[in-house]
Backbone of each chain as nested JSON, in Angstrom:
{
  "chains": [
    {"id": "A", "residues": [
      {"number": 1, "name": "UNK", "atoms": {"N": [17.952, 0.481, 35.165], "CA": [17.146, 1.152, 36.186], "C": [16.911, 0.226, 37.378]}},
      {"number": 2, "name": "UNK", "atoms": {"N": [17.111, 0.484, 38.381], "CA": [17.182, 0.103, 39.621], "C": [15.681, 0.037, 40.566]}},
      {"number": 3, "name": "UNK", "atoms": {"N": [15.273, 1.385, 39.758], "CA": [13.716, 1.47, 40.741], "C": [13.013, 2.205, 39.936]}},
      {"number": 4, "name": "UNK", "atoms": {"N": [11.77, 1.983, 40.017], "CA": [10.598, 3.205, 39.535], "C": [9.261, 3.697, 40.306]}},
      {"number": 5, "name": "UNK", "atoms": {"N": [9.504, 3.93, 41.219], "CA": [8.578, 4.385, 42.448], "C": [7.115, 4.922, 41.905]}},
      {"number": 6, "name": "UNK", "atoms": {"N": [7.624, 5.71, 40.467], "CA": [6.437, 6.015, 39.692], "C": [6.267, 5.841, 38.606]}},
      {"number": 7, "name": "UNK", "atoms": {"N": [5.927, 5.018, 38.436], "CA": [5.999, 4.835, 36.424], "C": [5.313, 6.038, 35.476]}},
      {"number": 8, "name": "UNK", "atoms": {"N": [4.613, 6.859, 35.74], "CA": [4.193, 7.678, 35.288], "C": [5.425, 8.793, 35.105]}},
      {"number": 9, "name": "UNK", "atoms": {"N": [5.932, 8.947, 35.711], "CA": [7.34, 10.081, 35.711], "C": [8.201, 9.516, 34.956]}},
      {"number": 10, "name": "UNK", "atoms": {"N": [8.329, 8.745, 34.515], "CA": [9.078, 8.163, 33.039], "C": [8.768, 8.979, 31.597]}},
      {"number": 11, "name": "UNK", "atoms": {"N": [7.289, 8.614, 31.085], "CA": [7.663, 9.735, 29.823], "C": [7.492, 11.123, 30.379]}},
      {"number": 12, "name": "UNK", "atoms": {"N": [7.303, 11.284, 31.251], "CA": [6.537, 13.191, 31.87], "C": [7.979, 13.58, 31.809]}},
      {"number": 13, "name": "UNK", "atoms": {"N": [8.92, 12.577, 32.186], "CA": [10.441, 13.102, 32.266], "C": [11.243, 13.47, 31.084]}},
      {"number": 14, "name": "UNK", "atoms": {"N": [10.7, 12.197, 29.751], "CA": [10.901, 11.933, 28.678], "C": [10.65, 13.653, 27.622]}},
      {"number": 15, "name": "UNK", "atoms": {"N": [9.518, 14.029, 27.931], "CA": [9.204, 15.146, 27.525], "C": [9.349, 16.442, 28.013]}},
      {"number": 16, "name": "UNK", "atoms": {"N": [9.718, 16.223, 29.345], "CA": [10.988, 17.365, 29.473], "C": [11.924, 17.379, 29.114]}},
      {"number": 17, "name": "UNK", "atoms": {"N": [12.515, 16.483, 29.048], "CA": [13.999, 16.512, 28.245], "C": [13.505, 16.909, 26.844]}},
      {"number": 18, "name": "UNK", "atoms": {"N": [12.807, 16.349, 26.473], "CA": [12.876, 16.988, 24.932], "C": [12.371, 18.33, 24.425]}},
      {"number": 19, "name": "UNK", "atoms": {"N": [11.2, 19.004, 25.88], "CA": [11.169, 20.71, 25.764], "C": [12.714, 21.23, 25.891]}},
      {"number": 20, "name": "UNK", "atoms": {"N": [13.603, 20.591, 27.211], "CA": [14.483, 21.356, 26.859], "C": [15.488, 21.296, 26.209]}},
      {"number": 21, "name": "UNK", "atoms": {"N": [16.061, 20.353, 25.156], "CA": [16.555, 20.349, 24.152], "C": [16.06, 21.115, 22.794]}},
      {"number": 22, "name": "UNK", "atoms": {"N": [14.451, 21.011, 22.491], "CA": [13.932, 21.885, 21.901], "C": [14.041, 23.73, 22.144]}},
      {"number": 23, "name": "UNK", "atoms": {"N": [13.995, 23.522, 23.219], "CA": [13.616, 25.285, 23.764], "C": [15.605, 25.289, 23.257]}},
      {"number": 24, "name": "UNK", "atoms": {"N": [16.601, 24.768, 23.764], "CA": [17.655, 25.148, 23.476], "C": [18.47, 25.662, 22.269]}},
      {"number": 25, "name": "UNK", "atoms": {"N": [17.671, 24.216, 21.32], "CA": [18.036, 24.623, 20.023], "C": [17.25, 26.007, 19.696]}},
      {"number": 26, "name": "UNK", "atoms": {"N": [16.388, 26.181, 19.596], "CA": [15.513, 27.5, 19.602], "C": [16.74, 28.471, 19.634]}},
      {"number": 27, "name": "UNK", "atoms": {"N": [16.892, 28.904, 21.362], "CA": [17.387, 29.66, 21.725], "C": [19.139, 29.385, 20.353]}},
      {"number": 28, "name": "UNK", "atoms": {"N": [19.587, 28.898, 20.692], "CA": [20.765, 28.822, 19.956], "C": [20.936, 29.59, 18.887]}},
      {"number": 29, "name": "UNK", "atoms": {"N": [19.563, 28.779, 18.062], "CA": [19.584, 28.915, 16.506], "C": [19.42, 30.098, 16.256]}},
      {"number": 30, "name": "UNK", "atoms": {"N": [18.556, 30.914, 17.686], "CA": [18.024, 32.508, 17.12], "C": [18.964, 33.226, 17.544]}},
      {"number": 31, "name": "UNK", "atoms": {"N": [20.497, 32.887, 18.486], "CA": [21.173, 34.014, 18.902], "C": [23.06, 33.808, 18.063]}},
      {"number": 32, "name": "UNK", "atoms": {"N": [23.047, 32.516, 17.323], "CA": [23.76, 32.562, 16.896], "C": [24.74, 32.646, 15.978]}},
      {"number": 33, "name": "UNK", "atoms": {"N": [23.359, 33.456, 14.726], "CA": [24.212, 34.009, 13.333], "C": [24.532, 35.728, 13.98]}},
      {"number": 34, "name": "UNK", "atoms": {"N": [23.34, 36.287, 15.159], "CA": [24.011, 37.51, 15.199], "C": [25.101, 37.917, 15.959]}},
      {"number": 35, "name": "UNK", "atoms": {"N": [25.405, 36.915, 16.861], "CA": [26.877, 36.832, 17.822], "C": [27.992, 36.119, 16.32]}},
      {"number": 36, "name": "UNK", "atoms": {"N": [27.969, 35.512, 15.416], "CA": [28.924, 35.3, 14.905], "C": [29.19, 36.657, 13.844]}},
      {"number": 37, "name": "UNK", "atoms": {"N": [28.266, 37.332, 13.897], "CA": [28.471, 38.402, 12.622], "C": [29.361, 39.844, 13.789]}},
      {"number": 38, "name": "UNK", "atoms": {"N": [28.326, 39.48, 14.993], "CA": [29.42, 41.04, 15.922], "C": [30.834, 40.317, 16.179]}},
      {"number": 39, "name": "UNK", "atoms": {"N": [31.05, 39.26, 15.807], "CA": [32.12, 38.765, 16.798], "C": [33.068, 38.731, 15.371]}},
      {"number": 40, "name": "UNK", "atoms": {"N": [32.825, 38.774, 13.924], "CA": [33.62, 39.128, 12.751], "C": [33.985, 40.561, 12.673]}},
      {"number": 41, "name": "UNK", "atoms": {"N": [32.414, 41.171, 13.256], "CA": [33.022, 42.706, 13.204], "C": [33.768, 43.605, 14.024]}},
      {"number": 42, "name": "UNK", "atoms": {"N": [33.669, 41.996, 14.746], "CA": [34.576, 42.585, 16.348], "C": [36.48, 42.415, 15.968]}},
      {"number": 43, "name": "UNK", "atoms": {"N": [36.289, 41.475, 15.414], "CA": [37.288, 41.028, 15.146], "C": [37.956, 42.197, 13.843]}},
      {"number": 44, "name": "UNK", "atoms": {"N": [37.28, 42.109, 12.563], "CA": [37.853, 43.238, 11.437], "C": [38.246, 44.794, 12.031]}},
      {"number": 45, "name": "UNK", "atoms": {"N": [37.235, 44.705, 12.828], "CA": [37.909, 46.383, 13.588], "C": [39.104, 45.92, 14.23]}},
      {"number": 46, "name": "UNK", "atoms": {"N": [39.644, 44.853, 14.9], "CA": [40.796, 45.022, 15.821], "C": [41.905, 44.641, 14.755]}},
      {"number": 47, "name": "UNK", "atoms": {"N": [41.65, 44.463, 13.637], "CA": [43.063, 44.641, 12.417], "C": [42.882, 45.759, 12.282]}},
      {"number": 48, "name": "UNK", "atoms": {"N": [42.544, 46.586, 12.603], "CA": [42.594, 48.239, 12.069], "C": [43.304, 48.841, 12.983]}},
      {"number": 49, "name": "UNK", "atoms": {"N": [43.969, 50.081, 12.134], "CA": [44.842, 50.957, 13.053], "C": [43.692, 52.086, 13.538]}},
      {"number": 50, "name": "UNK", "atoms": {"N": [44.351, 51.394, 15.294], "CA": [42.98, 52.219, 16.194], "C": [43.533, 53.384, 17.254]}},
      {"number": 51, "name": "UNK", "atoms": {"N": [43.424, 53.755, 17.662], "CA": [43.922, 54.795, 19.099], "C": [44.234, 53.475, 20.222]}},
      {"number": 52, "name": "UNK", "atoms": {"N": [44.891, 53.568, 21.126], "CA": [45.123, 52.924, 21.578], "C": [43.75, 52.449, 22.639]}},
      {"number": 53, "name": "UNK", "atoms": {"N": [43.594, 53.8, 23.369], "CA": [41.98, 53.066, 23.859], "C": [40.999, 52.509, 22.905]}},
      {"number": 54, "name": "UNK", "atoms": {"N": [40.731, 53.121, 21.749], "CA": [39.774, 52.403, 20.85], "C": [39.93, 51.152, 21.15]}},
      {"number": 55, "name": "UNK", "atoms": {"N": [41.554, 50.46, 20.613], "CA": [41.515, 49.544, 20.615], "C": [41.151, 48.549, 21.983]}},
      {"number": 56, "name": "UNK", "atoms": {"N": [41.582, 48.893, 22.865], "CA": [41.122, 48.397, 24.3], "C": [39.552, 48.476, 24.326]}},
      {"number": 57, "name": "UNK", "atoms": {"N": [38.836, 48.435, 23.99], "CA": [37.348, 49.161, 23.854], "C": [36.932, 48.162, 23.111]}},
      {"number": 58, "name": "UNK", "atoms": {"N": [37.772, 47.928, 22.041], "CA": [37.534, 46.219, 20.619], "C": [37.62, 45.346, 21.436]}},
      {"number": 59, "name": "UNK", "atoms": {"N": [39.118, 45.667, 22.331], "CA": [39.699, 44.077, 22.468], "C": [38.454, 44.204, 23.753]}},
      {"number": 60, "name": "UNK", "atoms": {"N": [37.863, 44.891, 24.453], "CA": [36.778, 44.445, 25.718], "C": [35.476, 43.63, 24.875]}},
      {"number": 61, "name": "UNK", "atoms": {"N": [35.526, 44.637, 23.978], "CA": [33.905, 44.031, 23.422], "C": [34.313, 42.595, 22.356]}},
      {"number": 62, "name": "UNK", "atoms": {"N": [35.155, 41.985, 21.94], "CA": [35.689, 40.876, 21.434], "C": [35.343, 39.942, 22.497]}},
      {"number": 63, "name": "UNK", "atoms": {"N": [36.236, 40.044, 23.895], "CA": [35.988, 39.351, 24.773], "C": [34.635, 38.82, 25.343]}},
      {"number": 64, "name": "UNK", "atoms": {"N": [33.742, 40.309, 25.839], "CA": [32.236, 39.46, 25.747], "C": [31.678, 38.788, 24.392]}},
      {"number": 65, "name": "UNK", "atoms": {"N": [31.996, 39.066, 24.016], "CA": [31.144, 38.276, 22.368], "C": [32.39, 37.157, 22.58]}},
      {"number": 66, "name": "UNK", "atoms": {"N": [33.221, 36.878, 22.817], "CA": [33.172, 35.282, 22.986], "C": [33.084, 34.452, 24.482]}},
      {"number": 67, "name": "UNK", "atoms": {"N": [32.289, 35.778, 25.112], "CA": [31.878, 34.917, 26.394], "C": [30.315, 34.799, 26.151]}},
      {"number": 68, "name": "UNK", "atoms": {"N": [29.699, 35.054, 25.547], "CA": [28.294, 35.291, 25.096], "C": [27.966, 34.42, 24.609]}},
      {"number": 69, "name": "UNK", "atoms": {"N": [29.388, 33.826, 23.194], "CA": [29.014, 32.838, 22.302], "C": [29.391, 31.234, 23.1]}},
      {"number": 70, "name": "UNK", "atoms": {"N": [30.027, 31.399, 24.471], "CA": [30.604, 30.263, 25.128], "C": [29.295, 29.955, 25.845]}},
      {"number": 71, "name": "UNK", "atoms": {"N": [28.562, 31.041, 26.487], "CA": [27.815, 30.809, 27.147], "C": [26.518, 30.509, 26.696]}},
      {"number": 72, "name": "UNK", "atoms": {"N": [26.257, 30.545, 24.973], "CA": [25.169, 30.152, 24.426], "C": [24.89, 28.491, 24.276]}},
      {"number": 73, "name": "UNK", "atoms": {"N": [26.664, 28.336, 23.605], "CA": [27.047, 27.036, 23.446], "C": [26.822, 25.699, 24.22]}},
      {"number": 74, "name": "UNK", "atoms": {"N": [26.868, 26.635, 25.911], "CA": [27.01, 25.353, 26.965], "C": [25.952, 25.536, 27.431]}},
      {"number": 75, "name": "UNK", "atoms": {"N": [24.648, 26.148, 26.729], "CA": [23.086, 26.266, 27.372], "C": [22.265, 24.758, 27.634]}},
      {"number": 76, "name": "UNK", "atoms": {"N": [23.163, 23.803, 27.195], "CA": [22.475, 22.872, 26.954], "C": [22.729, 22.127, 28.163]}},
      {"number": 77, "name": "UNK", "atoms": {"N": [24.038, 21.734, 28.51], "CA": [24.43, 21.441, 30.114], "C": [23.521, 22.094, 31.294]}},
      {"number": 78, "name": "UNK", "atoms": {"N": [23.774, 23.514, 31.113], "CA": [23.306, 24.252, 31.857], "C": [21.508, 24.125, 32.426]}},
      {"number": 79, "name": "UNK", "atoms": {"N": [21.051, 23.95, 31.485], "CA": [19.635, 24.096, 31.708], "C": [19.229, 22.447, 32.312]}},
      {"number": 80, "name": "UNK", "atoms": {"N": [19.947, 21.818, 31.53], "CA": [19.531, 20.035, 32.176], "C": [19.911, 19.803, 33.352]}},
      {"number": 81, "name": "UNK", "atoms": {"N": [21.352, 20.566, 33.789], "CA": [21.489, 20.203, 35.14], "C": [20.54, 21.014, 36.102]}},
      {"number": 82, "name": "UNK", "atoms": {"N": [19.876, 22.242, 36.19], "CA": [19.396, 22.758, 36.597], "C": [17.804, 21.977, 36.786]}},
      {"number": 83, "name": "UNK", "atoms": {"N": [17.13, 21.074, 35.684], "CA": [16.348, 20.521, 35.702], "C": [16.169, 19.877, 36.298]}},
      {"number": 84, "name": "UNK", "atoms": {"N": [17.207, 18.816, 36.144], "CA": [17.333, 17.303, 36.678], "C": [18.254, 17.42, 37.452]}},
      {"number": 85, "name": "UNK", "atoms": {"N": [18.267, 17.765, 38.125], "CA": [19.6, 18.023, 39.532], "C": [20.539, 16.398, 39.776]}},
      {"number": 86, "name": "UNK", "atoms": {"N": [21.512, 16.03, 39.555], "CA": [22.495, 14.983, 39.69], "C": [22.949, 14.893, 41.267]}}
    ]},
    {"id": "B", "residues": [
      {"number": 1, "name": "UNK", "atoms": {"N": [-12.251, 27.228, 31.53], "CA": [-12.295, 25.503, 30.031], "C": [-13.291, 25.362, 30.284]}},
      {"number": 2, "name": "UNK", "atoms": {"N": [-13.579, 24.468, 28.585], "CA": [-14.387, 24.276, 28.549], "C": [-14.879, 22.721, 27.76]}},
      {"number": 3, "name": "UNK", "atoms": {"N": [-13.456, 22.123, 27.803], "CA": [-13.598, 20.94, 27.33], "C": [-11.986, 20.075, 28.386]}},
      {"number": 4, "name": "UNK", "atoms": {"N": [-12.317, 18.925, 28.35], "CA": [-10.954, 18.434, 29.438], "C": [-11.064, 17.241, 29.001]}},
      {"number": 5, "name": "UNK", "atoms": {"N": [-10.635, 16.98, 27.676], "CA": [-10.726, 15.452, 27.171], "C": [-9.36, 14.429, 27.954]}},
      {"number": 6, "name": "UNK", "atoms": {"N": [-8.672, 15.321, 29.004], "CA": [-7.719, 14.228, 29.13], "C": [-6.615, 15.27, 30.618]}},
      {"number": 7, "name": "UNK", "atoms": {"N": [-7.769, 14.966, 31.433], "CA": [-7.248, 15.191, 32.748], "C": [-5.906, 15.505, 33.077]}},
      {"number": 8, "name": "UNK", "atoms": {"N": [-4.806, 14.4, 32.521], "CA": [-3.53, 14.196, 33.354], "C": [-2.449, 14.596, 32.539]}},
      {"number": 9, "name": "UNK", "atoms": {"N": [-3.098, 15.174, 31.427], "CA": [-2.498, 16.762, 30.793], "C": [-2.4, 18.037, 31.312]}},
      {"number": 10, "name": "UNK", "atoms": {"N": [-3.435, 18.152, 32.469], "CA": [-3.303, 19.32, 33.179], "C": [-2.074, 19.634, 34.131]}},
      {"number": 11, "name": "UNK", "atoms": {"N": [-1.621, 19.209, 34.899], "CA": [-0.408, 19.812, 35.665], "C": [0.402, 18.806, 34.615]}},
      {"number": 12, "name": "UNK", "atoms": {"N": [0.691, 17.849, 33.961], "CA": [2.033, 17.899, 33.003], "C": [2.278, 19.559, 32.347]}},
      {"number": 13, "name": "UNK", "atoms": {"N": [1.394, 20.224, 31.682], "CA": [1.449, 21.606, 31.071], "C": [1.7, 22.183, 31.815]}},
      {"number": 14, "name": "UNK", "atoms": {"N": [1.074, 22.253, 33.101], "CA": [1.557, 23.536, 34.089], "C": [2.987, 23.089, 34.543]}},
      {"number": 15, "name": "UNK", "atoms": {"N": [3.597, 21.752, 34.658], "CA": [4.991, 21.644, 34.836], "C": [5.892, 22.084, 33.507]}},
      {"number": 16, "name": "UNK", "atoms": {"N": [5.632, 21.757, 32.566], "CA": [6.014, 21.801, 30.692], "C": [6.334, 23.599, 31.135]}},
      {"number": 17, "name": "UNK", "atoms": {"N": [5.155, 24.397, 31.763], "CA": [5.039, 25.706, 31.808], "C": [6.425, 26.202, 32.305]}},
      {"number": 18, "name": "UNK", "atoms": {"N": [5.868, 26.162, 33.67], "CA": [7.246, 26.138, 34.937], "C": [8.254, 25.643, 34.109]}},
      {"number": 19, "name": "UNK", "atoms": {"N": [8.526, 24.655, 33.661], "CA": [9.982, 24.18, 32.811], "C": [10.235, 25.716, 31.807]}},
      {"number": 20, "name": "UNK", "atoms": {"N": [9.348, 25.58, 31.172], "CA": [9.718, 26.921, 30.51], "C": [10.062, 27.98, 30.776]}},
      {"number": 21, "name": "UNK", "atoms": {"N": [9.537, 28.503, 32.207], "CA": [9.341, 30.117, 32.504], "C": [10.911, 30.104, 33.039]}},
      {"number": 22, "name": "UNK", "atoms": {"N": [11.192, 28.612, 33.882], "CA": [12.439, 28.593, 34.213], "C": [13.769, 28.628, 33.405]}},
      {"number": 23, "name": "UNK", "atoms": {"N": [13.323, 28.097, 32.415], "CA": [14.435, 27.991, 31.558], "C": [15.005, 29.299, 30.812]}},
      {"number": 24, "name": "UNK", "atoms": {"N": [13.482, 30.203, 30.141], "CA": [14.053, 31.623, 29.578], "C": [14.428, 32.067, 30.803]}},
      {"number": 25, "name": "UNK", "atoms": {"N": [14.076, 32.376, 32.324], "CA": [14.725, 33.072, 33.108], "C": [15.666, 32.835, 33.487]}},
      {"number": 26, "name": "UNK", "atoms": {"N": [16.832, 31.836, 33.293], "CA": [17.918, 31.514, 33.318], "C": [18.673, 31.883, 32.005]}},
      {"number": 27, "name": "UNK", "atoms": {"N": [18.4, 31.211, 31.074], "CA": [19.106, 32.347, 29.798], "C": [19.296, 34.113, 29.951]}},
      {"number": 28, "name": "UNK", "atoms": {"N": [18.152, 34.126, 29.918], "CA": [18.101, 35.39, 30.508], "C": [19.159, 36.074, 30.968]}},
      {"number": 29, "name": "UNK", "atoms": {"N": [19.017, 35.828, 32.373], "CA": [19.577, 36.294, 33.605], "C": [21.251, 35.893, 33.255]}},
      {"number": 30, "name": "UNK", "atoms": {"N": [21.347, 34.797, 32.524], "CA": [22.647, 34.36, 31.748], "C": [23.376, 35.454, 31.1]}},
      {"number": 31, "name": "UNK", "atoms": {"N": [22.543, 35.864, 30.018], "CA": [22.876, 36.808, 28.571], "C": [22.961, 38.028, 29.235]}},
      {"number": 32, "name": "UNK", "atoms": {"N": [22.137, 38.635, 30.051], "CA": [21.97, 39.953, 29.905], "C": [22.984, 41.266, 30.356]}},
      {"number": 33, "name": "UNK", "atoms": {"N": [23.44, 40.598, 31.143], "CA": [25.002, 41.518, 31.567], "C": [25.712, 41.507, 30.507]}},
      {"number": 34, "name": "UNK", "atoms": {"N": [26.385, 40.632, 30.124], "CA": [26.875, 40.536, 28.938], "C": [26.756, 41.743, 27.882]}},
      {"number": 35, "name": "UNK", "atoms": {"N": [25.778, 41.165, 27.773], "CA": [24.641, 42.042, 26.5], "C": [24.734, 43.433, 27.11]}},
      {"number": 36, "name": "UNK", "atoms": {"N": [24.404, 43.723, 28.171], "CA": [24.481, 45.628, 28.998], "C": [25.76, 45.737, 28.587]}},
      {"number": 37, "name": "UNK", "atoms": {"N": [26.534, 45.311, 28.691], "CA": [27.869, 45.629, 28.768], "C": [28.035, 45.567, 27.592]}},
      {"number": 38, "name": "UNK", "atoms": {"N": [28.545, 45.067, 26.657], "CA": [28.262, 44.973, 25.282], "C": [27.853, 46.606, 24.381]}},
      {"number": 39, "name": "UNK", "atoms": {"N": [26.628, 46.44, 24.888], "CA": [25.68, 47.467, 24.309], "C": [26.517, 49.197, 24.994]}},
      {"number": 40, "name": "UNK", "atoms": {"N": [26.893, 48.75, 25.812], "CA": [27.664, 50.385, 26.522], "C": [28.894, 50.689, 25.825]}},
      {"number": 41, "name": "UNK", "atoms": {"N": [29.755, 49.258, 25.836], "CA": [30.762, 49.798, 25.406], "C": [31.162, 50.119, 23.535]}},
      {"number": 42, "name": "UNK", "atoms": {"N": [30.007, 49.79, 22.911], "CA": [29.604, 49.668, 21.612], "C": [29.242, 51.343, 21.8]}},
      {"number": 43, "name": "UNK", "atoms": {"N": [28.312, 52.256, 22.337], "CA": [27.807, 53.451, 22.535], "C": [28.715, 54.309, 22.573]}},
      {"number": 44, "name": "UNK", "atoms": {"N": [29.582, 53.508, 23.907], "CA": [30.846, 54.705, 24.11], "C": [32.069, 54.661, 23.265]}},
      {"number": 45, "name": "UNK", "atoms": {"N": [32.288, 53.8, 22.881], "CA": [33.455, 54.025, 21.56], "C": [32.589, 54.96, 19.687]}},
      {"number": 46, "name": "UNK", "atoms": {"N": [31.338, 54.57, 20.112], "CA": [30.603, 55.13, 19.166], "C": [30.575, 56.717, 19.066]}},
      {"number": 47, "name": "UNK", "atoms": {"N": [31.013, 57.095, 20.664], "CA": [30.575, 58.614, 20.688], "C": [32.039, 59.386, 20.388]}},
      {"number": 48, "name": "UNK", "atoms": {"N": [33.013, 58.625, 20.8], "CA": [34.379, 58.709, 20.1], "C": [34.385, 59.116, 18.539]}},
      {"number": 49, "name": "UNK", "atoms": {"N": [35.556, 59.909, 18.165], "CA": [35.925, 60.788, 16.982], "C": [36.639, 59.338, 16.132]}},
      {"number": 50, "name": "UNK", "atoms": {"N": [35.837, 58.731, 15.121], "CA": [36.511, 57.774, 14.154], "C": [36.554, 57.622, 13.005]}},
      {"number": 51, "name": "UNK", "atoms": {"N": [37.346, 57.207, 12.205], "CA": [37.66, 57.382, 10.715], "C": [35.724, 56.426, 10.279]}},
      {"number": 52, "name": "UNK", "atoms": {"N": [35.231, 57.231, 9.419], "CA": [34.073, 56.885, 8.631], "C": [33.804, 55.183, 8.464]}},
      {"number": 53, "name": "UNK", "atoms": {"N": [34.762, 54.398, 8.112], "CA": [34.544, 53.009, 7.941], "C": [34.296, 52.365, 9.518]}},
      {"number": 54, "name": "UNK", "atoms": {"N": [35.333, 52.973, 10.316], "CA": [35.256, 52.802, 11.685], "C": [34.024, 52.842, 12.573]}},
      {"number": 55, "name": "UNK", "atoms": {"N": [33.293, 54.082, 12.047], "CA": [32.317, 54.136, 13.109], "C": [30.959, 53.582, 12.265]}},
      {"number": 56, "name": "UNK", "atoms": {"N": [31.041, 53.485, 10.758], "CA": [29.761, 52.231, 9.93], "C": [30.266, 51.059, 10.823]}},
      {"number": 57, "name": "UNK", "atoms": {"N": [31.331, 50.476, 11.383], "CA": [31.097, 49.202, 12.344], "C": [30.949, 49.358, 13.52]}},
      {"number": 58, "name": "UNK", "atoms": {"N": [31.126, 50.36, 13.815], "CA": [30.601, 50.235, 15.3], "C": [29.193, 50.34, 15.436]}},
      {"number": 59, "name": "UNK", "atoms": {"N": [28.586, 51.112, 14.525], "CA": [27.244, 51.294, 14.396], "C": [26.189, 50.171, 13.764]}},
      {"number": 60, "name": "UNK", "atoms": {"N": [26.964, 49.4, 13.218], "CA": [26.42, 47.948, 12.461], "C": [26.644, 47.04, 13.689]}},
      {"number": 61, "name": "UNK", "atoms": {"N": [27.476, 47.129, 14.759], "CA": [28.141, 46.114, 16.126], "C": [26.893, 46.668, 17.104]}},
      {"number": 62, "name": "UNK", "atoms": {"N": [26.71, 47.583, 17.043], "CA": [25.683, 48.388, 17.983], "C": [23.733, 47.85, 17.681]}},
      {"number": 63, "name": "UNK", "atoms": {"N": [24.136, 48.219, 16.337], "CA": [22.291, 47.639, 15.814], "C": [22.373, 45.91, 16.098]}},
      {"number": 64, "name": "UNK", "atoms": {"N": [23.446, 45.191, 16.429], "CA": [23.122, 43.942, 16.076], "C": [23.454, 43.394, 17.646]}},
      {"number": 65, "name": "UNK", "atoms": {"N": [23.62, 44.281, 18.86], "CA": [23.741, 43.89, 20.23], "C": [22.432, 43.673, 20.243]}},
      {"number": 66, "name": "UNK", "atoms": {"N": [21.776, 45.524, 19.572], "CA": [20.425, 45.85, 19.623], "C": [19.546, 44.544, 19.838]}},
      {"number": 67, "name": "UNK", "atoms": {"N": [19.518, 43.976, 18.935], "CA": [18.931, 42.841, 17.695], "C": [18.821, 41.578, 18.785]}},
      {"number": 68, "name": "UNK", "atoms": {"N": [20.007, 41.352, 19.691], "CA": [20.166, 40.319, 20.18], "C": [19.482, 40.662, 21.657]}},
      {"number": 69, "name": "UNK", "atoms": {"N": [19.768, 42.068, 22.534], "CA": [18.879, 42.288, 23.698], "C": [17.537, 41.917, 23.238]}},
      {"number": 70, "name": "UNK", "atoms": {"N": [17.082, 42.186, 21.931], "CA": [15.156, 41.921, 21.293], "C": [15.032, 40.607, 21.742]}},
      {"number": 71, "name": "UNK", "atoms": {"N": [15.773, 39.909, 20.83], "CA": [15.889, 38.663, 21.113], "C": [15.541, 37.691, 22.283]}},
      {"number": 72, "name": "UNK", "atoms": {"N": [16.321, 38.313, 23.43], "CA": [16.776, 37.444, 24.406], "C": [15.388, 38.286, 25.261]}},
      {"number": 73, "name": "UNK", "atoms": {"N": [15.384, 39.013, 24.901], "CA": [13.885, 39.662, 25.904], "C": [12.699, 39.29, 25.639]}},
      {"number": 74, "name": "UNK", "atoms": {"N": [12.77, 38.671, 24.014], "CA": [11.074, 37.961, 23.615], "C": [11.023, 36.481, 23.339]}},
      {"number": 75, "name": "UNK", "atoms": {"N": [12.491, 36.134, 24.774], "CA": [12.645, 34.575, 24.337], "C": [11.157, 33.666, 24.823]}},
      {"number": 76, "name": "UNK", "atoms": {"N": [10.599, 34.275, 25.714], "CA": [9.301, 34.207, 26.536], "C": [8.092, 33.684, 25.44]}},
      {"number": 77, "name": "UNK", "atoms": {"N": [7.944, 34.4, 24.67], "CA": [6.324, 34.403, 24.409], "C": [7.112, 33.582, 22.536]}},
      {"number": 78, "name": "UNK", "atoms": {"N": [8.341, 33.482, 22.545], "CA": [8.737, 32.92, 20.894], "C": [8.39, 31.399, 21.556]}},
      {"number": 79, "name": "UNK", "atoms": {"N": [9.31, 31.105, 22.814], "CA": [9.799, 29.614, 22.864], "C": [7.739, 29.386, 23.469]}},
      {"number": 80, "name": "UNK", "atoms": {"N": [6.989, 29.806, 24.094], "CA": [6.067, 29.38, 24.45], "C": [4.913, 29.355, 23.418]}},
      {"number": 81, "name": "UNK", "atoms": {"N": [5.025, 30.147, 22.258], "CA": [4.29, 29.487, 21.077], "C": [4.758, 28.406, 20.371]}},
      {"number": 82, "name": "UNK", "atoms": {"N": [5.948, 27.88, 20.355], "CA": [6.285, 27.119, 19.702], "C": [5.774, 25.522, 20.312]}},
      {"number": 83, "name": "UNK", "atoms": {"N": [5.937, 26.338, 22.405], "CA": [5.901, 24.668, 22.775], "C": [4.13, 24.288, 22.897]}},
      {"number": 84, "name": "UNK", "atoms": {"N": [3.501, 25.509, 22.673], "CA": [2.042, 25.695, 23.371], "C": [1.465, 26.372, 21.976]}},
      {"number": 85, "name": "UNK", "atoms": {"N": [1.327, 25.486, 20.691], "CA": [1.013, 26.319, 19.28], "C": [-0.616, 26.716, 19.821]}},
      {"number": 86, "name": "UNK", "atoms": {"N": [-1.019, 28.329, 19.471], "CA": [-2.247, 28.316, 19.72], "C": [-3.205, 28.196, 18.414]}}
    ]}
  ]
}
């Protein structure tokens, strides 16, 4: 560390980082047994013999459920940079 | 209030707060298209003519978008008891 203009903003900082690692795991933990269970059932329907739109209809909703589960994943980047701006 | 054993807890919480309100409204605002979309196209293949096993998953894919819009809509008052136990 180079400078500390405020020493007080050291742990105040300390404990933001760790709300938002906390709040993340949270979030994670609560959205990601039910995105892995639509994203099996997303998946077992598209081995099935479907109509052809049906199937276009699987293969759309497959796709968000693994943009859902990408975008849960990288919540953690996301929210720190937004915090702590680089 | 009615007790203030420790002053320079007060705006740390109201920042801790703001950290929070910001953070579900970014998940949020993250998930929720997704999730609309999701949830429509789960409805409209649902209203489609499908073999019996077919439409028990779409209807099990449908209750569990359900499950996850709950979710992501009561990320508010879950993650703020956890960080603020009353």
């Amino acid at each position: 560390m180079t400078e500390a203009s405020n020493d007080s903003s050291i742990p105040q900082d300390a404990q933001r980082r760790e709300d938002l690692q906390r709040i993340t795991a949270l979030v994670q933990h609560s959205l990601n047994n039910p995105l892995a269970a639509l994203l099996a059932e997303a998946q077992l329907l598209g081995m099935e013999t479907l109509d052809p739109e049906h199937r276009a209809a699987v293969d759309r909703m497959t796709e968000l459920v693994r943009r859902l589960i990408t975008l849960v994943r990288d919540l953690d980047s996301k929210v720190s940079d937004r915090t702590f701006p680089r």
